[in-house]
C-alpha positions as CSV (number, residue, x, y, z in Angstrom):
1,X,111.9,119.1,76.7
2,X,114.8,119.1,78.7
3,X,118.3,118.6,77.7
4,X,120.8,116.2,78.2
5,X,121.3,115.9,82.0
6,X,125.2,116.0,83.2
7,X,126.4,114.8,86.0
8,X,128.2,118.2,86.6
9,X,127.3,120.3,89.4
10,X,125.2,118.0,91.1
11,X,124.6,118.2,95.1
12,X,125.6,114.8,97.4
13,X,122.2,114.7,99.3
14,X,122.8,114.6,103.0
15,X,123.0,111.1,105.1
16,X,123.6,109.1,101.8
17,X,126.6,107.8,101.5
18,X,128.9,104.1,101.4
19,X,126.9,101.6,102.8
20,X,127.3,97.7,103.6
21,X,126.4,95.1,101.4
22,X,122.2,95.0,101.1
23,X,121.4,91.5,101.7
24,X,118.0,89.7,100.4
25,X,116.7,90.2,103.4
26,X,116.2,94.1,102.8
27,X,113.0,93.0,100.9
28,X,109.9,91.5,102.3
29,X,106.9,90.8,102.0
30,X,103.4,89.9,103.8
31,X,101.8,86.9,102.2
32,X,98.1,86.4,103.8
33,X,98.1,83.1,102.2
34,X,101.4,81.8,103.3
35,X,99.9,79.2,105.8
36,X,97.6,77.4,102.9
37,X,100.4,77.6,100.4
38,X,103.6,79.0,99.4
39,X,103.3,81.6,97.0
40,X,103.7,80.4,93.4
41,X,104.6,83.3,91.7
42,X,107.6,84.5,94.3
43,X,110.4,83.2,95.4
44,X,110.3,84.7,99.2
45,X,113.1,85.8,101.0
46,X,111.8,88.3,103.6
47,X,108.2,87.7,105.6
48,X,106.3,89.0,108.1
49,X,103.9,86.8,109.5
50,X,100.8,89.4,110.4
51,X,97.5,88.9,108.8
52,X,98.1,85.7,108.2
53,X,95.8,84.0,111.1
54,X,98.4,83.4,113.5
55,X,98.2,86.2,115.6
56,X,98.5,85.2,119.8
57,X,94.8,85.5,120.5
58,X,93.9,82.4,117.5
59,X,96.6,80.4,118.6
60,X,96.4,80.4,122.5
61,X,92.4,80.5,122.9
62,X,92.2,79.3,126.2
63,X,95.5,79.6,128.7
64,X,97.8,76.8,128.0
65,X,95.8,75.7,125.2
66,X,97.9,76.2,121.8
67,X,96.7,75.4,118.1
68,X,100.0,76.0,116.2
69,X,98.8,73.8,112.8
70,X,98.2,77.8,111.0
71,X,101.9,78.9,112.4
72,X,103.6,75.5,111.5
73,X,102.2,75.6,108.0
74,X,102.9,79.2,107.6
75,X,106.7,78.8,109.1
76,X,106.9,75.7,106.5
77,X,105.5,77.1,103.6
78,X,107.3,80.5,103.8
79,X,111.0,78.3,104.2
80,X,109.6,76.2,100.9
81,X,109.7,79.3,99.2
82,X,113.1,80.7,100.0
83,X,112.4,82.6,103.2
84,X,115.6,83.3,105.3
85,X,114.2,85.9,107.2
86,X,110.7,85.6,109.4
87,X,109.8,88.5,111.1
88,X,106.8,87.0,113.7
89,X,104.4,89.8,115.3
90,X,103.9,88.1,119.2
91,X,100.3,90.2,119.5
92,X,97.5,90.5,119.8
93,X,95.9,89.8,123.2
94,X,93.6,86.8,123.7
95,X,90.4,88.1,125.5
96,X,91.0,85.8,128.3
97,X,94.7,87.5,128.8
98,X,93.4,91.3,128.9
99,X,93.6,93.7,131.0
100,X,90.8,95.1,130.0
101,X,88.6,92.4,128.0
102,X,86.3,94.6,126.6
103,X,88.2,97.3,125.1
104,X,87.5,97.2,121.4
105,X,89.9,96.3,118.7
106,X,90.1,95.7,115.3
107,X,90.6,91.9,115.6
108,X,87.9,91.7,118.6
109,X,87.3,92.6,122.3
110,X,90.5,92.3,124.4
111,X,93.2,92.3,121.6
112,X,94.4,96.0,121.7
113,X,95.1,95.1,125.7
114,X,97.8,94.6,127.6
115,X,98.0,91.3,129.7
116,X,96.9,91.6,133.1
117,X,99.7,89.6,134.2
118,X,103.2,89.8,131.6
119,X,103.9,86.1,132.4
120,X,101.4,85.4,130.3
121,X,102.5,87.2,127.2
122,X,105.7,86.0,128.1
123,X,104.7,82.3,128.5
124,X,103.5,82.6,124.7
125,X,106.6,83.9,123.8
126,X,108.2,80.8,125.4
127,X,106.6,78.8,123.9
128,X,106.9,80.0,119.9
129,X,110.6,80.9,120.1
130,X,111.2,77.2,121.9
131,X,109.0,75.8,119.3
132,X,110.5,77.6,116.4
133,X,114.2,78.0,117.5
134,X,116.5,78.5,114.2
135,X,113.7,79.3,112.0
136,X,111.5,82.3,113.4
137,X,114.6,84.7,112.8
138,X,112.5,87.8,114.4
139,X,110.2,88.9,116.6
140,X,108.6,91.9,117.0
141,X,107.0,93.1,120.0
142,X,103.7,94.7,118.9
143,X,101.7,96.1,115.5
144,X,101.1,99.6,115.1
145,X,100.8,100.3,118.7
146,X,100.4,103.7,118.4
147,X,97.0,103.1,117.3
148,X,93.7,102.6,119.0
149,X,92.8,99.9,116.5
150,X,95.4,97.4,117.7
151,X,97.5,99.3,121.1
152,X,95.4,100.7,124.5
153,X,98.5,103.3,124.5
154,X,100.6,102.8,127.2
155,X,104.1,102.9,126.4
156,X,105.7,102.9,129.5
157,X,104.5,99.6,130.3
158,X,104.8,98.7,126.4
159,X,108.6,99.6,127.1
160,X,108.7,97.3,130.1
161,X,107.4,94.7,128.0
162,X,109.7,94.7,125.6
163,X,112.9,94.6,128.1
164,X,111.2,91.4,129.5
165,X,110.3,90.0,125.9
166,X,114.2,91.1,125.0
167,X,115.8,88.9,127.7
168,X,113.1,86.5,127.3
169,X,113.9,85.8,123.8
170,X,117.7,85.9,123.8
171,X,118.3,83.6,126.6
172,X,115.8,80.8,124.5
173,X,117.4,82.0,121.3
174,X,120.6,84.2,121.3
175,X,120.3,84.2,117.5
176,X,117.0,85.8,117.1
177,X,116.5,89.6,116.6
178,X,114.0,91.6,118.9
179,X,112.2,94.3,116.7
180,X,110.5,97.0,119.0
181,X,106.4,97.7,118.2
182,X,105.6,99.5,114.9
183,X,104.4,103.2,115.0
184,X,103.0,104.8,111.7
185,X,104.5,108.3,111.2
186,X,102.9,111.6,110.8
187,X,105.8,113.9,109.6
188,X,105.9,117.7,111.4
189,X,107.0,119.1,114.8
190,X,104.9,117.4,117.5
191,X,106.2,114.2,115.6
192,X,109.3,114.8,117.4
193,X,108.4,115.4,120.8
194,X,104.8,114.1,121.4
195,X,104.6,111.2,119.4
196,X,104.3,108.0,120.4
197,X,107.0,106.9,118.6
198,X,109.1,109.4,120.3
199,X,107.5,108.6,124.1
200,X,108.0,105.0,123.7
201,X,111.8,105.1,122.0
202,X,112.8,107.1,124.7
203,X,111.2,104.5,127.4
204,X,113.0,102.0,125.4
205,X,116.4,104.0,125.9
206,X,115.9,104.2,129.8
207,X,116.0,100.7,129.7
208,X,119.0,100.5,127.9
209,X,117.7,100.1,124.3
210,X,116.5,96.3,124.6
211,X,116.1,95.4,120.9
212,X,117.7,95.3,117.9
213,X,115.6,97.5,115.3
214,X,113.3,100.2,116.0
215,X,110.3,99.6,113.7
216,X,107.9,102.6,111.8
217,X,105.1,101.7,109.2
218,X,105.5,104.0,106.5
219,X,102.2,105.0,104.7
220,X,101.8,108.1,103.6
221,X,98.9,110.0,106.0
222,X,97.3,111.6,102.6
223,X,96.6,107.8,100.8
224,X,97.0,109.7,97.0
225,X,100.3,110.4,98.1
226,X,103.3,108.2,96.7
227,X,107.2,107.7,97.4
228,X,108.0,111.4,98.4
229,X,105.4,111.6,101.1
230,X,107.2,108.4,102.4
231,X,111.2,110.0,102.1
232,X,109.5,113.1,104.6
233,X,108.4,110.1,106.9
234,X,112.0,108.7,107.1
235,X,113.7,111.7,108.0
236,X,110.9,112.5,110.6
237,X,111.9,109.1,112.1
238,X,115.5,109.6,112.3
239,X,115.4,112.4,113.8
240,X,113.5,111.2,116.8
241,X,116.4,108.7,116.9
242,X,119.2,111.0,116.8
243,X,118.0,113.2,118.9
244,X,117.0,110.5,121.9
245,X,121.1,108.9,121.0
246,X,119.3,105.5,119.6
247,X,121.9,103.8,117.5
248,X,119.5,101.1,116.1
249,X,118.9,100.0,112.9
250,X,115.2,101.7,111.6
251,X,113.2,99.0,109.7
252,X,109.6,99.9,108.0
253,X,107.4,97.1,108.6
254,X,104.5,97.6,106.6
255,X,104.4,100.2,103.7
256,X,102.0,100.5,100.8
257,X,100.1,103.0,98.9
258,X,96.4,103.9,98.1
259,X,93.4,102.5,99.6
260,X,90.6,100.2,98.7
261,X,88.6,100.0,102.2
262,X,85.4,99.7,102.5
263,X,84.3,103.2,103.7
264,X,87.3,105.2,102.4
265,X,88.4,106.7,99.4
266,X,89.0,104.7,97.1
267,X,92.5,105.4,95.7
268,X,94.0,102.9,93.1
269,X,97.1,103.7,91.2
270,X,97.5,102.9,87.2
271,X,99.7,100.3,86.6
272,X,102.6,102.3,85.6
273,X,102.4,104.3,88.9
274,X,102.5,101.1,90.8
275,X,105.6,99.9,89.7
276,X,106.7,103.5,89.5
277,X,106.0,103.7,93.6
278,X,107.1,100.2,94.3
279,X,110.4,100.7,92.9
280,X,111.2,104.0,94.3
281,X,110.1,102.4,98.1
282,X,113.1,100.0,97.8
283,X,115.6,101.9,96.2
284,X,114.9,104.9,98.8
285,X,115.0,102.4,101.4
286,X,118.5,101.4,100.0
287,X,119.9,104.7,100.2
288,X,117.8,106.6,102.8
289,X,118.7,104.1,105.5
290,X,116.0,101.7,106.4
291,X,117.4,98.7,107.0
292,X,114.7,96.3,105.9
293,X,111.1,96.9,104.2
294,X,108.2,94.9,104.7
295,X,105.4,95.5,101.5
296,X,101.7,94.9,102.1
297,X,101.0,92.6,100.8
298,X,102.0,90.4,98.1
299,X,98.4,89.1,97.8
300,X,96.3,91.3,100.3
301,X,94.1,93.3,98.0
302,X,93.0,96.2,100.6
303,X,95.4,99.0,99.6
304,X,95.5,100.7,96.2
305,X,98.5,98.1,94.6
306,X,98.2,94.7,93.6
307,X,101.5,92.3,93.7
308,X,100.1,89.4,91.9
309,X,97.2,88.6,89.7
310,X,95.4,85.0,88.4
311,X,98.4,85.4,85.4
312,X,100.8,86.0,87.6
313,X,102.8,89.0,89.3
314,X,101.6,92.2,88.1
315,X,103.8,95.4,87.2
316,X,104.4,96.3,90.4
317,X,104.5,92.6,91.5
318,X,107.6,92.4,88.6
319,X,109.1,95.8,89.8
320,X,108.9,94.5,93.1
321,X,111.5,91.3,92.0
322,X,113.7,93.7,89.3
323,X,114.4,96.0,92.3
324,X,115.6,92.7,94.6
325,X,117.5,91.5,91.7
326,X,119.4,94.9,90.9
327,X,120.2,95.7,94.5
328,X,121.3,92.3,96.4
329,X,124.5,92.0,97.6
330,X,125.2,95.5,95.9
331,X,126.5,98.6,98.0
332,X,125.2,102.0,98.2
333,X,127.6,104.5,97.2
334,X,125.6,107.5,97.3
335,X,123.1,109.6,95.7
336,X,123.0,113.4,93.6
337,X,120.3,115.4,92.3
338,X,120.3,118.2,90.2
339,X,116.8,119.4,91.2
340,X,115.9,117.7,87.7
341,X,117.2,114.1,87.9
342,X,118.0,112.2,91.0
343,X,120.9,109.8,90.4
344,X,121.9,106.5,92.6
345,X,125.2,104.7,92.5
346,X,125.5,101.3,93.5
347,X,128.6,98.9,93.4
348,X,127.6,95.4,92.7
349,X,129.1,92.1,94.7
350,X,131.4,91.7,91.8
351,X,132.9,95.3,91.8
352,X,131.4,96.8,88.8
353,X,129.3,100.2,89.4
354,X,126.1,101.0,88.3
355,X,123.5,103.5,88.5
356,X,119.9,104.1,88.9
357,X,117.9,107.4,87.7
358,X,114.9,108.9,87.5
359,X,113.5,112.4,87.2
360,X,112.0,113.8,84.1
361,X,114.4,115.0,80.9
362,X,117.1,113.1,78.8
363,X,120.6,111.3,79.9
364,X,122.9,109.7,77.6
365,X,123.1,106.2,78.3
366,X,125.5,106.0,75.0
367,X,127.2,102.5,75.4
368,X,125.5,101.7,78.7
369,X,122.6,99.3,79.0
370,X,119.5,100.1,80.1
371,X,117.4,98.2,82.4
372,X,114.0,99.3,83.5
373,X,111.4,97.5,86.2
374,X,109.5,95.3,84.0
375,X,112.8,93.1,83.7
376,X,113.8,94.0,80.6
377,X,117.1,95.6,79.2
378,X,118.3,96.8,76.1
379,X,121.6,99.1,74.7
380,X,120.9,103.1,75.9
381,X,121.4,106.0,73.7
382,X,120.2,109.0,75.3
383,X,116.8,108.3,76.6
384,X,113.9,109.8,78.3
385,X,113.0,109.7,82.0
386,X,110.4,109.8,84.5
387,X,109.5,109.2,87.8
388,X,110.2,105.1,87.4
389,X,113.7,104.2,88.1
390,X,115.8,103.1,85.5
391,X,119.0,101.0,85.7
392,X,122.2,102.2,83.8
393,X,125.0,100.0,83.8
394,X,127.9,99.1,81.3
395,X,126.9,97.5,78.2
């Protein structure tokens, strides 16, 4: 067993430092359900609209032809329930728009295409951000495009695309952000040159940067990793961003951990691991830069953690809401690690401090209280740690 850990002769880790105020909106969700119901067990304040049936090629079937009752519902249901921010994903391609119609695609024949002609993406776009002016807060151009499944791999013309979609959007609604396509990561060297993360960021910057996030999807490559795996991604990301002079706010629009699939490993992570990973996601998004994070899902069952259960949210689902609770409206105000315990410090909206911890050993949390991601909080003495975060903060 490890002593008590002291604060003394702890390193400030690099690129963590005073931050703004992290709103709500930091943490979001994917709801697959959100256009039969609002969610009953979560009070929303972040969604992405993806996997939810109202992707471009089920809405606008046939040219000109829009069904918007699964959008509407989903727009409607997700405001019921709190939401202040809803981030909209404008693909896929309907087969009648593509390209190339028969170029297969996870949702069908077509969708990984480009349009043959941009004015009709663009005539889509039209007509959701008129339709939905004030309430869609965010669009984003593309899902995972650097993926076979879902992008043909252009992105030159994917760059072009966006510029048009940027000015598109913005003269309808000046208010709404433009996210640029996702890209999943793969941390190491060719990351940084050869990517397409890299090849279509700088595209984006010859165009003069037209959007106001860039967007990554965070899983780990190796599915039994956790957290850790995820920190290697970020930095790998940055870098591409420093390094092509992109001064753009990095958001991670789909992250989650293990894997259910049929045909893969199955990878499913005890309870205490799930809430363990979940809370570590948002705080490290909190202090490692990533302006908002997007979980999947809330109640999509594929990957290896559950949010919610027929009780009710489960661990994770509750660490999920502690970690939104402790870290609203609070600041960052940097982060130390002694190689043994990592330690956070956050001011909170009303000027007190507080900290959260984890690592393995002892800390004295004499007269502090001690709140851990279950919701619960009692008076500290020194205590034990582990890998779950714990909140210290004055009794």
């Amino acid at each position: 067993m490890l002593g008590v850990v002291s604060v003394v002769g702890v390193t400030v880790m690099a690129g963590v430092g005073p931050g703004l105020p992290i709103p709500a909106e930091a943490f979001g969700q994917h709801v697959a359900g959100i256009a039969q119901a609002a969610p009953a067990d979560l009070p929303v304040t972040s969604l992405r609209l993806w996997d939810a049936g109202v992707r471009w090629n089920e809405i606008e079937t046939r040219q000109g032809t829009y069904d918007w009752t699964a959008l509407d519902a989903a727009v409607g249901n997700a405001e019921a329930a709190g939401a202040t921010d809803i981030l909209y994903v404008l693909g896929s391609t309907p087969r009648w728009a593509a390209r190339n119609p028969d170029l297969p695609g996870l949702y069908g024949p077509g969708t990984t295409s480009l349009p043959s002609d941009l004015e009709y993406y663009l005539d889509f776009v039209r007509e959701v951000v008129q339709r939905y002016q004030g309430r869609i807060t965010g669009y984003q151009i593309w899902n995972e495009a650097n993926t076979r499944s879902f992008y043909e791999g252009d992105w030159t013309a994917l760059a072009t695309l966006t510029k048009r979609t940027y000015d598109t959007v913005k003269l309808l609604d000046p208010s709404a952000q433009v996210v640029a396509a996702s890209s999943t990561v793969i941390p190491g060297r060719s990351f940084q040159r050869e990517s397409f993360f890299f090849r279509y960021a700088r595209a984006l910057r010859a165009r003069g940067t037209p959007v106001d996030a860039m967007a990554v999807h965070l899983y780990p490559v190796d599915t039994t990793q956790g957290p850790d795996a995820r920190v290697q991604s970020i930095a790998a990301a940055q870098r591409v961003l420093d390094r092509l002079g992109i001064n753009r706010p990095l958001w991670d629009t789909e992250v989650a951990y293990g894997d259910r699939r049929p045909g893969m490993p199955q990878v499913v992570p005890d309870e205490q691991t799930a809430a363990t990973y979940v809370g570590r996601t948002f705080v490290d998004a909190a202090t490692l830069g990533i302006a908002r994070t997007y979980w999947y899902g809330w109640d999509i069952g594929v990957l290896g953690i559950d949010m919610t259960s027929a009780t009710g949210p489960t661990p994770a689902g509750r660490a999920f809401l502690t970690v939104r609770d402790w870290l609203t409206n609070s600041r960052p105000a940097g982060c130390q690690d002694d190689g043994v315990v990592r330690r956070c410090q956050f001011t909170a909206a009303d000027g007190s401090s507080f900290t959260i911890v984890w690592g393995q050993g002892q800390v004295d949390a004499s007269g502090l209280q001690v709140c851990r991601l279950d919701g619960t909080c009692a008076d500290g003495a020194v205590i034990t740690i582990d890998a779950q975060p714990v909140l210290l903060r004055p009794a």
